[in-house]
Structures are given as structure tokens and as C-alpha cells.
N, C-alpha and C positions, 0 to 999 in steps of 0.2 A: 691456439685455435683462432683460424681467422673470424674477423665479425662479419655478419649478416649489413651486408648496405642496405636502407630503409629509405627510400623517397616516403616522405610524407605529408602528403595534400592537403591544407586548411579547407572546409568549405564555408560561406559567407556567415554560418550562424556562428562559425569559431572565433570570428569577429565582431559580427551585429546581428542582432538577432531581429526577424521583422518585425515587431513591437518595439522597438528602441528607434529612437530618435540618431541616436548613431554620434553620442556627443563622446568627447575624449575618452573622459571618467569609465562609459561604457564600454566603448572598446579595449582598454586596459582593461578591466575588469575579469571582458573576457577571454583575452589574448592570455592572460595570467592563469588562469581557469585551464586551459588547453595547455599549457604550457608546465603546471606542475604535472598533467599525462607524460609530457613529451622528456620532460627531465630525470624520470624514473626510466624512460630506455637510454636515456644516455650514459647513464649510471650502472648501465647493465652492461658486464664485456661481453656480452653476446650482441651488439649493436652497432653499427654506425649510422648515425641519423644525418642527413637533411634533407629542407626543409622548402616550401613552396605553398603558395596559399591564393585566396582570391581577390579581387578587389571590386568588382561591380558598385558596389554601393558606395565604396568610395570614390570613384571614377564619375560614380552619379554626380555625388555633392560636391565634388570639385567644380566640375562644369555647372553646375547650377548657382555656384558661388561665383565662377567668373563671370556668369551671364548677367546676374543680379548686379554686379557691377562694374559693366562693361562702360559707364559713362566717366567710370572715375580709374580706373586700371587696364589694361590694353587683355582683353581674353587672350589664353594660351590656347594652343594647338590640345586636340584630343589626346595624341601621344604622348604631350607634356602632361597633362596631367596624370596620364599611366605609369608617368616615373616619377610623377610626386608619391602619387598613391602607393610607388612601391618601397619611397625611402620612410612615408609617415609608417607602412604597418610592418617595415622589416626592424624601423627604429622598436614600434609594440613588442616583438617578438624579443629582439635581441636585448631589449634593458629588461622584460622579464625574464628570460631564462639566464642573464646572467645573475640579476639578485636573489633568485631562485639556486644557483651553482654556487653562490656566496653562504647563502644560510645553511645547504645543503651540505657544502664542503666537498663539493664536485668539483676534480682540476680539468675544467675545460673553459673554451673561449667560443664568441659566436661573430660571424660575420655577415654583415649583407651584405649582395651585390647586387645592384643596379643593370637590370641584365634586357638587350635587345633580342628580338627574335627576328629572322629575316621568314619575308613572307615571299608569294610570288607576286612580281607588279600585275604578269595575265593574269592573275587569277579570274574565273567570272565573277568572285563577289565584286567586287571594284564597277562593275558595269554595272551589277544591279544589286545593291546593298540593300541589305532586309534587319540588321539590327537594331532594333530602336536604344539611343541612347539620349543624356541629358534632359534637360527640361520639357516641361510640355510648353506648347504655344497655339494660340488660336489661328484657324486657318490663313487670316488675312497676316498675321504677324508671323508665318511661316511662310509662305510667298513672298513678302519681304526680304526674309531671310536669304531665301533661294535667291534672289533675283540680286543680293546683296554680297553673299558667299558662294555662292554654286554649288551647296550644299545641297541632299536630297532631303528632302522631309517625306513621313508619311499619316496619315490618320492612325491611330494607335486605340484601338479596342474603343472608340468613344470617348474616351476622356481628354482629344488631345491632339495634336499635329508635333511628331519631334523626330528629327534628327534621326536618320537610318545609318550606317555602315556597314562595311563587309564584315566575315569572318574567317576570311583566311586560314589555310592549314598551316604550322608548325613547319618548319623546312631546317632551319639552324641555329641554336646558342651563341651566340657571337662570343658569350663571354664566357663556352665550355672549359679552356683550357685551365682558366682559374680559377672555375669549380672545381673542377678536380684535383687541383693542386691542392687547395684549403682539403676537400674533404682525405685527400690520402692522410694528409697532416694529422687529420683528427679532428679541424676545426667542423663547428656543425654550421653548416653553409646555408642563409636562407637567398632564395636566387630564383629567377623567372615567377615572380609575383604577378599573376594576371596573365600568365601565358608565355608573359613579355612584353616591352614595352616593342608594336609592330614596327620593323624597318623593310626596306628593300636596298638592293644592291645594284648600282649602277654605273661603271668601270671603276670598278673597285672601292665605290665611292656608298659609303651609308647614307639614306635617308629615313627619315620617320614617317610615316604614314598613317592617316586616322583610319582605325578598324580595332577590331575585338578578336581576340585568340583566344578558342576554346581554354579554360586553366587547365583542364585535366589532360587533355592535348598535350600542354605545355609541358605537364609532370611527368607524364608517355615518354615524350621526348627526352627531359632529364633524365629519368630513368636510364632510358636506350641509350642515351652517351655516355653516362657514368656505369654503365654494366651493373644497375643495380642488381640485388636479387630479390626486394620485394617493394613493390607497391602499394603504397596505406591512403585510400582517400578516406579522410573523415567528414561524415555529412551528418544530417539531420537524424536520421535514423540509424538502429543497430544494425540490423540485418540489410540485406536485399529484398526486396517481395513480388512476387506473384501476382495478380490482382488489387495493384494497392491502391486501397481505399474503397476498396469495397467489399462486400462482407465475405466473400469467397476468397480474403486476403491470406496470403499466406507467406511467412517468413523464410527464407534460404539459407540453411547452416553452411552449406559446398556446393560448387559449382565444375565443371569442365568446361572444357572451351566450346567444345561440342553444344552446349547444355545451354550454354550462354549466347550462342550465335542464335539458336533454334525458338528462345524468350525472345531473343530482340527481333528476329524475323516476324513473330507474333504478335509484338504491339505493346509487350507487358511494362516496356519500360518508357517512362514518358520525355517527350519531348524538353530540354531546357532544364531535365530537374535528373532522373538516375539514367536516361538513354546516353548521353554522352558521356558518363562517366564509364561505363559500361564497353563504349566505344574503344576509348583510351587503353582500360584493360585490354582489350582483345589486339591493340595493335602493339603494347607492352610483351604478350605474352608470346605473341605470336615472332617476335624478335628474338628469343629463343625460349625453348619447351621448358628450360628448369626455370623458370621463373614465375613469381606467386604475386597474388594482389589480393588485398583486403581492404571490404568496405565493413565501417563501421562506427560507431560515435565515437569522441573525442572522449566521453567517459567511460565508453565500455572497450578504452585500445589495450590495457594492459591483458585484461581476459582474452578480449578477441586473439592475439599473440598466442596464445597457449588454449585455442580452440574452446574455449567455454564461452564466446561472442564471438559477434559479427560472422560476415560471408567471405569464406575462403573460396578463391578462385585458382582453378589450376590449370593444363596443358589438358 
């Protein structure tokens, strides 16, 4: 029987959770956590997993590690730090589930790869970048900045002048072919961490460029190249919902495509937090009809899998 391909999205809590400080100890913690879920489908021959996750928070404290000590260490490029950020938490991932695979007596192996995504250089974000990233700074040390970098800054909710970028759409893997090759193999492939570390292409030539790619975009995309058949973002929550957070809230056991366009035309999904995940599914699915996506917690994915959790999404 063949296996079911599983793209499986981390989202930020499966690594830090906003109460945490975000120190090593923590993040192992809970990398491990998520990771004895994720070892039980590997273990299943009804599976092939890999695997993809976020790094915001880390992408944060890198940069605000180089900034703090930009007197004594030369700051790296934002893009550099999106491919630190994806070998520190592909390293989290892959020495838990292999000691995990060790105790268990699971015969598999795990790889990361360090993976570019090419963006478009037209893109409009690039002209007018709206994502706030890195530290905060006071206006006058933010003009500075500008006037020093040619970087954009902007005010940020009051607390703050920092660093905007674009957010580019998803266009290509650079390093598809040897995902695929690991995952035919069987190995469980972690890859496009953060969306991707953003490049563009110019005569034939990679560059890196500082911006942000949606992650779940990112997994969208893995998916559609690797023909997966189902899409798993795990997030904060079990289900999808309705009006969340407010008392008219209601949970989603299934969805259609139809069903799901018609919520998000409506507003039900917010901004930064389940609208673009929601996004990702519909252009997952829409890439062909037999294919399935669930959202659902890192501890409710064995159920969700066999419909007694999370929200199943269909054509």
C-alpha cells in the first residue's frame, strides 16, 4: 500500500511559546514535545512525513543579538540570519526525533536542508515594505539608521520605530530536487524553515534578499512540488473557528473549499494569525481537488488524523 505524503507545518508555539523567553532548554523542550506527536506517524506505514516549521521569533533574537553587538561583531544580513535560524531549529528537530527513533527502535533517519526560496525582485512589497522586523529603536536612532543603511523603518503600534520589509509570494525551492530525492528514500526531510531563506534570480545568478515569506506559503508550495496528499499546519488551537474570541465562537470539525473561501470573504479569519494559513490551504488545494489539509494542535494530531480532532479541509 502506498503511504499518504504528509507536509507538516510547525507553528511558533511548537517551538516558543509567548511566555517563554525563548532560551535553548525551552525550545528543546518543546521541539521534543511536538516531536514525540510527529514520531508516532512515522512509525505508522500509513505515512510519509516531512517536515517544515516557523522561525519568527527566532529571526527576532538573532537580529537583536547582532544589533546589541554591532560594536564588537560585524551584523549579518537579515537573510543570514533566516539560515541560521533554520539550521539552529532544523538541528532541534532532527537530534529529537532521532533520539526519539533510537529509544523507540524506529529504522529511520532525519535530514535538514538549508533551503532558498526565490522571490520576485518586481515584487511591490520591495517598494513599499510593511513588515516590521528586529528591534525596536527611538525615532531619532531610527533616522539614523535610515540615513546610515537605507533601510526603511516605521512607528510600530507605539512602542517603537523598527525595521519594515517586504513579504514576497513563494515562486520556487531552489533546493526541490533534493527534497524529493531524501523524501522518495524515506528519509523525513526538514526543509524551507521560515518559508525560506528569500533569494532572487539574476542571469542565473542567486541573490539573498532581506524580506519575510509567509511559512505556510512556504509549506503550500512544498506540498505542490512534492505532490503531497495532505497538508498538517499545527497551531495554537485544535480546531478552526468562527468568531474567535468571542462568545458567538464556534469550533469547525470540516470544511469545503467553497465553505472556506466564503469565511475568509467574511472576515472570520484574522489577520497574521489563521487568515494566512487558511490562504495556503486554498492554493494547496486548489492545485489539485484530491488533496486534503488539517489544521490542528501538535497534541491533538494523532486524533485529528482519524477525524475525532482538528479541521478537516477538502475540494
Amino acid at each position: 500500500m502506498k503511504k499518504k505524503l504528509l507536509v507538516i507545518a510547525l507553528g511558533g508555539n511548537a517551538i516558543q511559546n509567548k511566555e517563554e523567553r525563548g532560551t535553548f532548554e525551552e525550545q528543546l523542550s518543546n521541539v521534543t514535545k511536538t516531536m514525540e506527536h510527529i514520531a508516532e506517524l512515522v512509525d505508522n506505514n500509513k505515512y510519509q512525513v516531512t517536515i517544515t516549521h516557523g522561525n519568527g521569533p527566532q529571526v527576532g533574537i538573532i537580529m537583536i543579538q547582532n544589533a546589541a553587538a554591532a560594536k564588537l561583531t560585524p551584523e549579518m544580513p537579515m537573510y543570514m540570519c533566516g539560515a541560521m535560524s533554520q539550521g539552529q531549529i532544523g538541528y532541534l528537530i532532527g537530534q529529537s526525533l532521532t533520539n526519539i527513533f533510537k529509544r523507540k527502535k524506529i529504522n529511520k533517519t532525519v535530514a535538514t536542508i538549508i533551503t532558498q526560496t526565490v522571490v520576485d525582485k518586481n515584487s511591490p512589497g520591495f517598494k513599499n515594505p510593511t513588515k516590521p522586523v528586529g528591534p525596536y529603536y527611538s525615532k531619532k536612532e531610527a533616522e539614523q539608521k535610515m540615513k546610515e543603511t537605507g533601510f526603511v523603518f516605521k512607528e510600530d503600534a507605539g512602542r517603537g520605530w523598527r525595521r519594515v520589509v517586504p513579504s514576497p509570494q513563494p515562486l520556487r525551492i531552489v533546493e526541490i530536487e533534493s527534497i524529493r530525492d531524501m523524501v522518495k528514500k524515506g528519509i523525513v526531510v526538514v526543509s524551507v524553515g521560515g518559508g525560506g531563506i528569500p533569494v532572487v534570480e539574476n542571469k542565473d545568478k542567486l541573490y539573498g534578499v532581506d524580506a519575510v515569506i509567509d511559512k505556510d506559503r512556504g509549506a503550500a508550495l512544498l506540498g505542490e512540488n512534492l505532490k503531497a496528499d495532505m497538508l498538517i499546519i499545527l497551531t495554537a488551537v485544535e480546531k478552526v473557528c468562527l468568531n474567535f474570541g468571542k462568545p458567538n465562537q464556534k469550533a469547525i470539525d470540516k470544511l469545503n473549499l467553497k465553505e472556506v473561501k466564503k469565511y475568509l470573504q467574511e472576515g472570520h479569519f484574522a489577520e497574521g494569525s489563521m487568515k494566512p494559513k487558511i490562504e495556503a490551504i486554498i492554493a494547496f488545494i486548489e492545485g489539485d481537488h484530491k488533496r486534503q489539509a488539517l489544521v490542528t494542535h501538535a497534541n491533538t494530531l494523532k486524533e485529528a488524523l482519524v477525524g475525532k480532532n482538528g479541521t478537516l479541509i477538502n475540494y
